[in-house]
Structures are given as structure tokens and as C-alpha cells.
PDB file of N, H, CA, C and O in Angstrom:
ATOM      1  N   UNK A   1      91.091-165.760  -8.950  1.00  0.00           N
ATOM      2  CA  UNK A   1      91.992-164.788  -8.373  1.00  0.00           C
ATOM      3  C   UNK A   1      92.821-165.460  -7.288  1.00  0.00           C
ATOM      4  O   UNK A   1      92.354-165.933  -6.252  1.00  0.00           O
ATOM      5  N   UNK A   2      94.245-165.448  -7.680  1.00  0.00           N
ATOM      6  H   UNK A   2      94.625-165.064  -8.522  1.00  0.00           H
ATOM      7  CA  UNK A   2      94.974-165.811  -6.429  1.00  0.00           C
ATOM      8  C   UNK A   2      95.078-164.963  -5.340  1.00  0.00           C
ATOM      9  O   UNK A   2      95.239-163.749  -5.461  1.00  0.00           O
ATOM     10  N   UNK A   3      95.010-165.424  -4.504  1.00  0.00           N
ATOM     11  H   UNK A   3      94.879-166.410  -4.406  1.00  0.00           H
ATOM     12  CA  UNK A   3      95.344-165.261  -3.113  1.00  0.00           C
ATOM     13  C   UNK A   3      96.614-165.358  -2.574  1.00  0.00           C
ATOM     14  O   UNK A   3      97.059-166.492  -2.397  1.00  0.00           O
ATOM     15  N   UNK A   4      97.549-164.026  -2.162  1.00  0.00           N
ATOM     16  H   UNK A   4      97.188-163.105  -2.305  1.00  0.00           H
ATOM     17  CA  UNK A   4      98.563-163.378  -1.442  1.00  0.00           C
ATOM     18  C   UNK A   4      98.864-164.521  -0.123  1.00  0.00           C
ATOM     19  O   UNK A   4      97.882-164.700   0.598  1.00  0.00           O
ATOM     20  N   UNK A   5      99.887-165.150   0.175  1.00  0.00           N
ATOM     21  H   UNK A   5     100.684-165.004  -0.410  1.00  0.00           H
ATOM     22  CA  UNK A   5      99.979-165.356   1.533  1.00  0.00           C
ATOM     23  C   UNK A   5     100.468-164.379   1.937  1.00  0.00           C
ATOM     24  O   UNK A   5     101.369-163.813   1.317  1.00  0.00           O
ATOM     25  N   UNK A   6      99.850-163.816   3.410  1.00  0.00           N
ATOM     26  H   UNK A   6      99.118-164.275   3.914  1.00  0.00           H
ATOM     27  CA  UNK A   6     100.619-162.778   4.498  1.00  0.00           C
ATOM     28  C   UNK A   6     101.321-162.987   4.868  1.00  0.00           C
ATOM     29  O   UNK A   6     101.507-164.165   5.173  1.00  0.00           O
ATOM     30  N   UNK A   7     102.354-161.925   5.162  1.00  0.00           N
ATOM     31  H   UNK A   7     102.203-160.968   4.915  1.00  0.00           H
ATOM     32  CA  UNK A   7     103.846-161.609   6.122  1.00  0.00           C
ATOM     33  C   UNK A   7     103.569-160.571   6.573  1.00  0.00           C
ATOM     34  O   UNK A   7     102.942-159.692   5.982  1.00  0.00           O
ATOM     35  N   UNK A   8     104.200-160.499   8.219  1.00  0.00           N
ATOM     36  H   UNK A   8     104.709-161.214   8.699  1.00  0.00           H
ATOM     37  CA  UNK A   8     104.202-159.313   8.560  1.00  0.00           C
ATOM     38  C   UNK A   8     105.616-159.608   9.317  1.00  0.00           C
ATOM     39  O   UNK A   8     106.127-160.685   9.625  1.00  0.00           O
ATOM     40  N   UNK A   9     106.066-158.275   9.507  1.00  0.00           N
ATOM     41  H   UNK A   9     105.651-157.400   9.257  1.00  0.00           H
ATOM     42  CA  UNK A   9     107.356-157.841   9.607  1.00  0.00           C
ATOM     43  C   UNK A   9     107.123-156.852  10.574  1.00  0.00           C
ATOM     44  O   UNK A   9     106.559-155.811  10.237  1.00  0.00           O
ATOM     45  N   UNK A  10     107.708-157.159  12.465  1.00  0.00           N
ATOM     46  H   UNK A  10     108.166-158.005  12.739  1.00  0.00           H
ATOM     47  CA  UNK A  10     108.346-156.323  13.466  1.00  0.00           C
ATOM     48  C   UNK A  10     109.110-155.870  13.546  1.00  0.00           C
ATOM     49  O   UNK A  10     110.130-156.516  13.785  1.00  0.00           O
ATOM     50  N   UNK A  11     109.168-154.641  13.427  1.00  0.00           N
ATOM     51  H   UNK A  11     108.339-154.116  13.234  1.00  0.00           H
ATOM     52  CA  UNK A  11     110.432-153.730  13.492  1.00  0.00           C
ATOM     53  C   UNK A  11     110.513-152.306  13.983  1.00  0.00           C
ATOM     54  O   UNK A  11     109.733-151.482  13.507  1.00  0.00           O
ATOM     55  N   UNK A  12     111.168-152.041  14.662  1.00  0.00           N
ATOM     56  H   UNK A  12     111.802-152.710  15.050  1.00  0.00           H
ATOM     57  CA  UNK A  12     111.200-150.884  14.887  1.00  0.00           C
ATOM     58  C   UNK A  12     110.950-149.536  13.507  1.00  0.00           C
ATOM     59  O   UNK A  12     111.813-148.776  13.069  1.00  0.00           O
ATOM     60  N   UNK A  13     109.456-149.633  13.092  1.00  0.00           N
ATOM     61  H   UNK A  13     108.755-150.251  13.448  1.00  0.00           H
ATOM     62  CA  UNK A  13     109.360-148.874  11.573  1.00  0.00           C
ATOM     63  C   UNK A  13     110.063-149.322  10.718  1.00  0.00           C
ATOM     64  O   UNK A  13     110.428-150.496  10.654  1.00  0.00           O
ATOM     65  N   UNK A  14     110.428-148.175   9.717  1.00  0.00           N
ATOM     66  H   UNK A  14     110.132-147.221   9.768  1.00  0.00           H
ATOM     67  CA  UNK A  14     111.468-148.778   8.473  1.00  0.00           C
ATOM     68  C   UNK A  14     112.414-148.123   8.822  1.00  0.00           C
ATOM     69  O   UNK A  14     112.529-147.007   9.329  1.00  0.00           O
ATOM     70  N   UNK A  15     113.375-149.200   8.397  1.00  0.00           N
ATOM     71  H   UNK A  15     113.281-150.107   7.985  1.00  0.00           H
ATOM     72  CA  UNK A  15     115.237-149.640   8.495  1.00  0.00           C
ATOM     73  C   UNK A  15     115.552-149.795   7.342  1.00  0.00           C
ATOM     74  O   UNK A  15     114.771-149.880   6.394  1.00  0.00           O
ATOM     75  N   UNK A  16     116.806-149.850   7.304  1.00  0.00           N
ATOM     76  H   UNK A  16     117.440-149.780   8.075  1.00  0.00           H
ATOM     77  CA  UNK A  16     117.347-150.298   6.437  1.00  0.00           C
ATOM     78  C   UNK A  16     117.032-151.715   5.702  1.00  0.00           C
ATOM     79  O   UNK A  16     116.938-152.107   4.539  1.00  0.00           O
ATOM     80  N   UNK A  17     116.905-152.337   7.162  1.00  0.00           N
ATOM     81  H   UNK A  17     116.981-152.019   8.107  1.00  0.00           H
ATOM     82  CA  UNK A  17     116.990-153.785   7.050  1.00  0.00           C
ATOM     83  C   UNK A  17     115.635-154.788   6.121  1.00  0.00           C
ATOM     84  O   UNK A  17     115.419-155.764   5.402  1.00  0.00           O
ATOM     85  N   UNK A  18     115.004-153.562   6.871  1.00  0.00           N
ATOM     86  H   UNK A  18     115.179-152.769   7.455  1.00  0.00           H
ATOM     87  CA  UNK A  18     113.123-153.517   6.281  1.00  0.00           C
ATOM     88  C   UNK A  18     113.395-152.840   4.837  1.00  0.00           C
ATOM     89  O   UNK A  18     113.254-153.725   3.993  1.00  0.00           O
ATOM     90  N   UNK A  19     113.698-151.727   4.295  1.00  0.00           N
ATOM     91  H   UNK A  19     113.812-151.009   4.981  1.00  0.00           H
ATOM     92  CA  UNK A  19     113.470-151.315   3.209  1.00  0.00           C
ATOM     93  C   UNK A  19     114.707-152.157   2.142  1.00  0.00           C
ATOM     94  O   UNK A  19     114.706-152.332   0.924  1.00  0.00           O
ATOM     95  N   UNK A  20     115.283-152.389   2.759  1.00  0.00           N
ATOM     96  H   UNK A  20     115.284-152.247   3.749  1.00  0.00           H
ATOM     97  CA  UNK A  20     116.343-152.784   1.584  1.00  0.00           C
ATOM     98  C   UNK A  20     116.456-154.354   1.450  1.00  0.00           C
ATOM     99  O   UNK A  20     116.670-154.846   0.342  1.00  0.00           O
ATOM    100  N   UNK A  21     116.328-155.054   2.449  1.00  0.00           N
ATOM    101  H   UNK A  21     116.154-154.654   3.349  1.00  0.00           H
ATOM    102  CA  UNK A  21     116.622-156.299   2.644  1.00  0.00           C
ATOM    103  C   UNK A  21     114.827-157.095   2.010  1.00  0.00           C
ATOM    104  O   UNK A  21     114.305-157.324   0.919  1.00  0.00           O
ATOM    105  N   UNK A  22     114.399-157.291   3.709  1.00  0.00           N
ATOM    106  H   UNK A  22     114.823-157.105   4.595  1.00  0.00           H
ATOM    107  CA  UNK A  22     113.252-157.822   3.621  1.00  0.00           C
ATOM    108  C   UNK A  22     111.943-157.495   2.783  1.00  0.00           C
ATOM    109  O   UNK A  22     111.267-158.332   2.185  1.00  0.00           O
ATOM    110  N   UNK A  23     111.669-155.910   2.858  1.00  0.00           N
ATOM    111  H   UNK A  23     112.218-155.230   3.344  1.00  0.00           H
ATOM    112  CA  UNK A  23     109.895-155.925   1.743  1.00  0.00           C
ATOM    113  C   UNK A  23     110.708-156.522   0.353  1.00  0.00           C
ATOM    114  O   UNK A  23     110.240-157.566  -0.101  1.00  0.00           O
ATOM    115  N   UNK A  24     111.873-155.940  -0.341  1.00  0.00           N
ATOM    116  H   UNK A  24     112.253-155.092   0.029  1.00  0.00           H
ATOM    117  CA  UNK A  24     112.163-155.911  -1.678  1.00  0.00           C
ATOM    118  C   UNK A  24     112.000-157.988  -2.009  1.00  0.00           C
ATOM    119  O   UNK A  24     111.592-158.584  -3.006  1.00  0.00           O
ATOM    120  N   UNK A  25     112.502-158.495  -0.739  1.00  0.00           N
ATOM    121  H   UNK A  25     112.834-158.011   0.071  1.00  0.00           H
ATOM    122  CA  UNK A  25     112.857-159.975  -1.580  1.00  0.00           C
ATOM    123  C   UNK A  25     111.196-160.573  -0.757  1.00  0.00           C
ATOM    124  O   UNK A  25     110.721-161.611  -1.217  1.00  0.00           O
ATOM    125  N   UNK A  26     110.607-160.021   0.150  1.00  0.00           N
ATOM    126  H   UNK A  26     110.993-159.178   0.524  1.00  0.00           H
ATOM    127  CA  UNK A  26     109.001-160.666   0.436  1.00  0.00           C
ATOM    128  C   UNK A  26     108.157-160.301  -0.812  1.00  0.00           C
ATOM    129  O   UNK A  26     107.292-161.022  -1.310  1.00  0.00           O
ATOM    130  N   UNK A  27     108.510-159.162  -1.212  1.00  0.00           N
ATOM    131  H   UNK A  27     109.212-158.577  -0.808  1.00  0.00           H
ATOM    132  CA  UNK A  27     107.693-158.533  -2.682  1.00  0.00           C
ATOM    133  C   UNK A  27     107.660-159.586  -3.310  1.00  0.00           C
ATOM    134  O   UNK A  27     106.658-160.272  -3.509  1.00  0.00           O
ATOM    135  N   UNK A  28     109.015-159.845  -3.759  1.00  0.00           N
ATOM    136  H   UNK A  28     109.829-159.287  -3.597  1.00  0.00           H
ATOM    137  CA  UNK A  28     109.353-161.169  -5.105  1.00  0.00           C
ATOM    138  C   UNK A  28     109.194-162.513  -5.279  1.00  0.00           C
ATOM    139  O   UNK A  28     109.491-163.301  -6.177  1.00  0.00           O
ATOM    140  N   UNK A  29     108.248-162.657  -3.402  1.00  0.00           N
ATOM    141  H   UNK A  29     108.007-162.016  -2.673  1.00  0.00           H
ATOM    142  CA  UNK A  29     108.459-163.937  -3.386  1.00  0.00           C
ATOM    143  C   UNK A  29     106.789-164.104  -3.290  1.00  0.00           C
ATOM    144  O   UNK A  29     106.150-165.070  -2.873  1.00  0.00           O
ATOM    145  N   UNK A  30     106.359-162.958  -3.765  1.00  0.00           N
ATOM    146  H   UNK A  30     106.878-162.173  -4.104  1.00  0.00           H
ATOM    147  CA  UNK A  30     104.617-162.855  -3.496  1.00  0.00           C
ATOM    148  C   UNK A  30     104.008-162.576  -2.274  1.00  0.00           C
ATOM    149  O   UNK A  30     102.788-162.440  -2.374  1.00  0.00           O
ATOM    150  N   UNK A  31     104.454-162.450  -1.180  1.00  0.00           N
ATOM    151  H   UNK A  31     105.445-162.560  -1.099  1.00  0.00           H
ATOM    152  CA  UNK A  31     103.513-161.817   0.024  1.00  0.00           C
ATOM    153  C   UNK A  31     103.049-160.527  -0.183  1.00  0.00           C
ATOM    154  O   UNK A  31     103.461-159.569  -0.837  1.00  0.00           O
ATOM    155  N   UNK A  32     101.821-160.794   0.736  1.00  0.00           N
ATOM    156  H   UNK A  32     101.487-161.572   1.268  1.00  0.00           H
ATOM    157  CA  UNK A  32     100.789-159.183   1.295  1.00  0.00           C
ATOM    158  C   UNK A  32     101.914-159.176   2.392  1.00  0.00           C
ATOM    159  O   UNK A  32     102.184-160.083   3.179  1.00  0.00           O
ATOM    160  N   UNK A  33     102.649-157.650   2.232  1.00  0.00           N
ATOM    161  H   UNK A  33     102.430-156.914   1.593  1.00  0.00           H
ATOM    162  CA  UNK A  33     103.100-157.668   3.753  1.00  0.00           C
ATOM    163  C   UNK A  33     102.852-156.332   4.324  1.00  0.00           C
ATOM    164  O   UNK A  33     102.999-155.180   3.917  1.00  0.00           O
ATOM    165  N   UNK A  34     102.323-157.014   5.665  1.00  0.00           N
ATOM    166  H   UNK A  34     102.203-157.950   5.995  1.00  0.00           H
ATOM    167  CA  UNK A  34     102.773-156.074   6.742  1.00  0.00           C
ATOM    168  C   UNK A  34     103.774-155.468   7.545  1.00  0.00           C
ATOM    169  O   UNK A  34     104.639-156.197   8.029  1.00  0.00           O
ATOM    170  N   UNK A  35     103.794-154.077   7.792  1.00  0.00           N
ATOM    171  H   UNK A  35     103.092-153.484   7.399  1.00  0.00           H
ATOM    172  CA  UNK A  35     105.107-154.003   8.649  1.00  0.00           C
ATOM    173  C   UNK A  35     104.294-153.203   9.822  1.00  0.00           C
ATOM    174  O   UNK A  35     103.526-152.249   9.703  1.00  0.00           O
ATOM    175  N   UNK A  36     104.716-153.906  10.996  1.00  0.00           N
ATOM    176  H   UNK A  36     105.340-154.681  11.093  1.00  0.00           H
ATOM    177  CA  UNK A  36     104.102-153.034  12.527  1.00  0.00           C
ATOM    178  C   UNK A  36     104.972-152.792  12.671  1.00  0.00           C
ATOM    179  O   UNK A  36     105.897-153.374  12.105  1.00  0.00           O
ATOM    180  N   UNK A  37     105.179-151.632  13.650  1.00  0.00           N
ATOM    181  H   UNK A  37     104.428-151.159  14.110  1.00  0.00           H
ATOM    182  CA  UNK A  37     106.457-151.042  14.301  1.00  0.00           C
ATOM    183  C   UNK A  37     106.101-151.433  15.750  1.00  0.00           C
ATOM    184  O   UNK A  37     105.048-150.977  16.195  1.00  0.00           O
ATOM    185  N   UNK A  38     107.144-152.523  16.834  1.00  0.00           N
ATOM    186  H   UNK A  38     108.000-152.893  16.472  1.00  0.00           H
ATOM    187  CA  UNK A  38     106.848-153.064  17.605  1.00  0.00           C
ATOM    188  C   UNK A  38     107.066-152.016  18.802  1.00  0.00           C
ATOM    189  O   UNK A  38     106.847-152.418  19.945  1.00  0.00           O
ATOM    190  N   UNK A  39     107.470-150.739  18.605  1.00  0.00           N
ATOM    191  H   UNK A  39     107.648-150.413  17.677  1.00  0.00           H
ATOM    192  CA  UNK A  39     107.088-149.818  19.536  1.00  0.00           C
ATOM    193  C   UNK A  39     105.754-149.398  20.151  1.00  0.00           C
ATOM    194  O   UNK A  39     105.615-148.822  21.230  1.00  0.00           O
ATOM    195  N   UNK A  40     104.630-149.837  19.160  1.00  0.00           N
ATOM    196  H   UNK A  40     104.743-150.305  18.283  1.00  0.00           H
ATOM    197  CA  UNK A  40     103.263-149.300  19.094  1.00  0.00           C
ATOM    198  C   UNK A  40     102.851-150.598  20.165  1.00  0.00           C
ATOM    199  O   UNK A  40     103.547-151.458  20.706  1.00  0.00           O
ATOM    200  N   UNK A  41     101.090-150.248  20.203  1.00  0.00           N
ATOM    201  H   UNK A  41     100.524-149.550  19.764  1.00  0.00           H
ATOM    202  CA  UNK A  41     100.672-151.270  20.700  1.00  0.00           C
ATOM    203  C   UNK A  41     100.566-152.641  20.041  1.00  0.00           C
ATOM    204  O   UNK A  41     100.690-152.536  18.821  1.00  0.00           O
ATOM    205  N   UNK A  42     100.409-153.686  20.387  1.00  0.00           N
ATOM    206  H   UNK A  42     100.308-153.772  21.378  1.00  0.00           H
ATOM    207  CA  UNK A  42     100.099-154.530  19.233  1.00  0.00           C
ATOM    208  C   UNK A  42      98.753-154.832  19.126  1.00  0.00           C
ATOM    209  O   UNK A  42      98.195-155.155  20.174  1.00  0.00           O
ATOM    210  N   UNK A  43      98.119-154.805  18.138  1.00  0.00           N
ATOM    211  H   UNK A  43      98.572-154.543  17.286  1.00  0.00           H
ATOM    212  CA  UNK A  43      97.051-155.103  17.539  1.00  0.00           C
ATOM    213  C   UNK A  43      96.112-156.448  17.853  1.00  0.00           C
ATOM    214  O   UNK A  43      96.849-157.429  17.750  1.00  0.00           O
ATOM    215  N   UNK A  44      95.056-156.758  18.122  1.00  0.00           N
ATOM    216  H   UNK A  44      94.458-155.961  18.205  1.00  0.00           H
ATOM    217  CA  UNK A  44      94.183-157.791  18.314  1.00  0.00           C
ATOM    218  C   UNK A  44      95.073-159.687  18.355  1.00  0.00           C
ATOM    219  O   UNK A  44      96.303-159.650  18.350  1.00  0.00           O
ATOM    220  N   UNK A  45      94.771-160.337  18.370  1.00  0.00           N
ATOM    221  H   UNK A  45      93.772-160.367  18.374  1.00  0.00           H
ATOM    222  CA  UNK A  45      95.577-161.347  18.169  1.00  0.00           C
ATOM    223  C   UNK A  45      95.047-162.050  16.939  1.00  0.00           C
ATOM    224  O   UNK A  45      95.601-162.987  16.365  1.00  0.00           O
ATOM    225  N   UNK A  46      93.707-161.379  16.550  1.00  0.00           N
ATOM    226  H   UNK A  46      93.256-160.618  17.016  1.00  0.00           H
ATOM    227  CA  UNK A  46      92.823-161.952  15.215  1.00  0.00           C
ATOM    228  C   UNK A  46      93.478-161.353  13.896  1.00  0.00           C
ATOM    229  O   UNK A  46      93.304-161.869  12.792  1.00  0.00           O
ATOM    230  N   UNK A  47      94.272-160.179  14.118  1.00  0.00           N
ATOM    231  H   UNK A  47      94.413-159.759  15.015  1.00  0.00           H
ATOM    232  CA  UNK A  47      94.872-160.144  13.303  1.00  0.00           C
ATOM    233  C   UNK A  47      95.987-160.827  12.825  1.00  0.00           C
ATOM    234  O   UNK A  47      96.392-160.496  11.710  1.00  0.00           O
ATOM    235  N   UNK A  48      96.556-161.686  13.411  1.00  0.00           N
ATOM    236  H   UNK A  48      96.228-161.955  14.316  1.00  0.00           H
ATOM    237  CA  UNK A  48      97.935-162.274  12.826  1.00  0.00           C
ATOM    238  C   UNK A  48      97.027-163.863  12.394  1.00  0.00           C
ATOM    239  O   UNK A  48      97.638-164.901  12.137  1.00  0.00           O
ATOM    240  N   UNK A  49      95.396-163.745  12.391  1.00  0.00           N
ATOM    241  H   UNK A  49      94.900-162.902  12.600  1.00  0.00           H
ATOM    242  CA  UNK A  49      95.101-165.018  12.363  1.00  0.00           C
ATOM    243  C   UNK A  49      95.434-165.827  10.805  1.00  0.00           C
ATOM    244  O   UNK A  49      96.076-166.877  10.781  1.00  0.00           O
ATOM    245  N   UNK A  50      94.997-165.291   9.776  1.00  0.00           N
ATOM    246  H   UNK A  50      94.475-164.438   9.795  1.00  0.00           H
ATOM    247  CA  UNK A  50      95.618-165.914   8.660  1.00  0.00           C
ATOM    248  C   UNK A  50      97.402-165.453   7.418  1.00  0.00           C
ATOM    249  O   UNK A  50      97.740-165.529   6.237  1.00  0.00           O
ATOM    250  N   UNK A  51      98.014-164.973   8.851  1.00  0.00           N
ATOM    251  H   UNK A  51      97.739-164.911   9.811  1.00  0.00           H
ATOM    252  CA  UNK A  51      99.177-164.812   8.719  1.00  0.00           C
ATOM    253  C   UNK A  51     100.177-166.209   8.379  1.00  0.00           C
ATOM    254  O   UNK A  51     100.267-167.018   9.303  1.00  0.00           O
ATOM    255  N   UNK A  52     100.945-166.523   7.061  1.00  0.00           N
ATOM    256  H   UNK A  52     100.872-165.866   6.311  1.00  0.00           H
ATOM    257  CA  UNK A  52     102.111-167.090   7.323  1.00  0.00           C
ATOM    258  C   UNK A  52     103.534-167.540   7.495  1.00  0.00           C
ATOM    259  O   UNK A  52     104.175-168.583   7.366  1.00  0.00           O
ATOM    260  N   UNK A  53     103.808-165.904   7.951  1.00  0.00           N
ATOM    261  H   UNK A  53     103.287-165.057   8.055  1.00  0.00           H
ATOM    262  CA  UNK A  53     105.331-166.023   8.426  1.00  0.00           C
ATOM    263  C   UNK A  53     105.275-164.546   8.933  1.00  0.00           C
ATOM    264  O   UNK A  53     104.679-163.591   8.435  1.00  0.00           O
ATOM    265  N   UNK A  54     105.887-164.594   9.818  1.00  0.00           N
ATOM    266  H   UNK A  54     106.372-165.369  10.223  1.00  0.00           H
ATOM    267  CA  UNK A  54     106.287-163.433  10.853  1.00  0.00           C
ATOM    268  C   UNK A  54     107.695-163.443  10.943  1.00  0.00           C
ATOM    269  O   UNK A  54     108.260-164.502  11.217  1.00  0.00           O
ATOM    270  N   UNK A  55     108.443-162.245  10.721  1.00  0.00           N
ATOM    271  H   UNK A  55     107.985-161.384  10.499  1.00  0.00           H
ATOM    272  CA  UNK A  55     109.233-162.122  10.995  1.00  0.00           C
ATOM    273  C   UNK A  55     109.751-160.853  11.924  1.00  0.00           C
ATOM    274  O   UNK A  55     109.237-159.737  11.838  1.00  0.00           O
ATOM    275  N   UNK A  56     110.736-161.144  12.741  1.00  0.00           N
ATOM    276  H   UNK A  56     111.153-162.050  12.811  1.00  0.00           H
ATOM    277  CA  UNK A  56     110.949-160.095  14.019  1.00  0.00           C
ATOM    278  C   UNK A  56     112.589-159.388  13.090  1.00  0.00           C
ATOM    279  O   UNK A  56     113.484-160.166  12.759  1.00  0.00           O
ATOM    280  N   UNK A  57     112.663-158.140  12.863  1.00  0.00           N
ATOM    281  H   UNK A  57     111.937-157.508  13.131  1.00  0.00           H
ATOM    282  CA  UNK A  57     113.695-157.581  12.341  1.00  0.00           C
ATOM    283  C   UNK A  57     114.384-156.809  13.670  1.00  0.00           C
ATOM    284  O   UNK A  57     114.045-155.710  14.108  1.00  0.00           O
ATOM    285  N   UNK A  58     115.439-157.683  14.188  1.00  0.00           N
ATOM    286  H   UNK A  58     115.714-158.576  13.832  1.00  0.00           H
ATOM    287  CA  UNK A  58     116.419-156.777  15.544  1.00  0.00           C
ATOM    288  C   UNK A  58     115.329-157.736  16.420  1.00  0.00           C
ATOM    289  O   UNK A  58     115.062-158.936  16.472  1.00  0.00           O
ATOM    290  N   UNK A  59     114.771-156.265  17.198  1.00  0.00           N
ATOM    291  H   UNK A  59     114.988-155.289  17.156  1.00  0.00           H
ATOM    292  CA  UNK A  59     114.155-156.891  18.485  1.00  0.00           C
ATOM    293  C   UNK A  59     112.374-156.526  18.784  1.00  0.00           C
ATOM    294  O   UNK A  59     111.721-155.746  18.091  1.00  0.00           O
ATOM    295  N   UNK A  60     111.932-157.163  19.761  1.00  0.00           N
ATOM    296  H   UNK A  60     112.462-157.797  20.324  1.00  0.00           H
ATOM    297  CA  UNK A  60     110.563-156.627  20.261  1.00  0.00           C
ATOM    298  C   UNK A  60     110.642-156.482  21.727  1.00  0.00           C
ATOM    299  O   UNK A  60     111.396-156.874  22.617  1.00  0.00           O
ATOM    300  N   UNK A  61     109.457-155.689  21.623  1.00  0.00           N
ATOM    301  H   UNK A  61     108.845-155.371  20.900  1.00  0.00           H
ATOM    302  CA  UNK A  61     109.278-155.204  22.797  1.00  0.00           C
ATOM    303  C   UNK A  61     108.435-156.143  24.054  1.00  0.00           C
ATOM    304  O   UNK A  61     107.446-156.718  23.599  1.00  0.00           O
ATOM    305  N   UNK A  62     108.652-156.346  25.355  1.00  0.00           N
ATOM    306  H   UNK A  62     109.455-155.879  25.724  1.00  0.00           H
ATOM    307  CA  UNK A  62     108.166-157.131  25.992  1.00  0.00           C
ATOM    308  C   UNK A  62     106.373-157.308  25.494  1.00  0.00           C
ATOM    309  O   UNK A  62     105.840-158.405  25.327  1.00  0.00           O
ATOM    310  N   UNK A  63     105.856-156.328  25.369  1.00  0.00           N
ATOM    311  H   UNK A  63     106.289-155.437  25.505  1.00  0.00           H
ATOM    312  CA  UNK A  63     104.475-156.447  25.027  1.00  0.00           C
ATOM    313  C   UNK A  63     103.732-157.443  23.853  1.00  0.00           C
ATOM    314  O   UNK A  63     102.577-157.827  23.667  1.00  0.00           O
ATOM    315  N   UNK A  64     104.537-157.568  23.431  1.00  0.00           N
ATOM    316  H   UNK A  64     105.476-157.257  23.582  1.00  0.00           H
ATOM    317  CA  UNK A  64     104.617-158.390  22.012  1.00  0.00           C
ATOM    318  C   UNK A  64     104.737-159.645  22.329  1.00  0.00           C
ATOM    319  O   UNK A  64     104.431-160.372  21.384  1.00  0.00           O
ATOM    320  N   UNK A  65     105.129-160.327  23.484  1.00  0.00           N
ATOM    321  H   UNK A  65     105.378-159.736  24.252  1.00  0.00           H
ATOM    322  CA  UNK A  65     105.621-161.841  23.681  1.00  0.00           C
ATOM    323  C   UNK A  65     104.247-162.213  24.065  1.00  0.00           C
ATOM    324  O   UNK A  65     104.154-163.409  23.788  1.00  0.00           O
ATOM    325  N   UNK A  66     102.988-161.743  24.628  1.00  0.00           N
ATOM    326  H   UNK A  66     103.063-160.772  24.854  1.00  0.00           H
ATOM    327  CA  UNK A  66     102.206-162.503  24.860  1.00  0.00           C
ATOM    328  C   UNK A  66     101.183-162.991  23.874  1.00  0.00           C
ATOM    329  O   UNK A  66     100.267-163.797  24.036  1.00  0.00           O
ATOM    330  N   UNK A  67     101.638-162.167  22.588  1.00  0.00           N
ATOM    331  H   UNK A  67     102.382-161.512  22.457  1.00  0.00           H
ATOM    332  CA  UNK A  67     101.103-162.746  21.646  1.00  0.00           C
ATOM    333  C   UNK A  67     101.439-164.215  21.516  1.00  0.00           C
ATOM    334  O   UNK A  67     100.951-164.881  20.603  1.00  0.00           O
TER     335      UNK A  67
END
């Protein structure tokens, strides 16, 4: 069984940019992806541990940089 590399994707929820742009061509290119909405808190730092590629859609929120 293959194994998915992860993406996760910051964004203020879903956008345009997120629904139309980025999941459709991360889909095709084989990622598990995530999307956080960087309004929220952010999540553990163990979670982004076997992550490989992050992408920030627009902007984040100061809370997010000390990741």
C-alpha cells in the first residue's frame, strides 16, 4: 500500500483560491491534504511532523509564526 505524502494548506477556510486552484491540482498530484483555517488555533507542532509541503494561501496570522 502506498503511502500519500501530506500537504496542508493555511488559509483563511475555503476560497476560491483553495477550492479551485490548490486541493483540485494537490488532488492530482497525490497528496493527503489538509486545510487549517489560520484563524483558529494552531494545532500541536507534532502535527505538521510528517508533513511535506505547506503551503500559506494569502496570509497568517501572527500565532502561526512560532511554529
Amino acid at each position: 500500500m502506498k503511502i500519500s505524502p501530506k500537504a496542508i494548506i493555511l488559509s483563511e477556510g475555503h476560497t476560491a483560491s483553495t477550492d479551485y486552484y490548490l486541493l483540485p491540482h494537490l488532488e492530482k498530484s497525490g497528496y493527503d491534504i489538509s486545510l487549517l483555517d489560520y484563524r483558529l488555533t494552531p494545532p500541536p507542532i507534532s502535527y505538521f511532523s510528517n508533513c511535506q509541503l505547506i503551503i500559506i494561501s494569502r496570509y497568517i496570522s501572527a500565532q502561526w509564526l512560532v511554529l
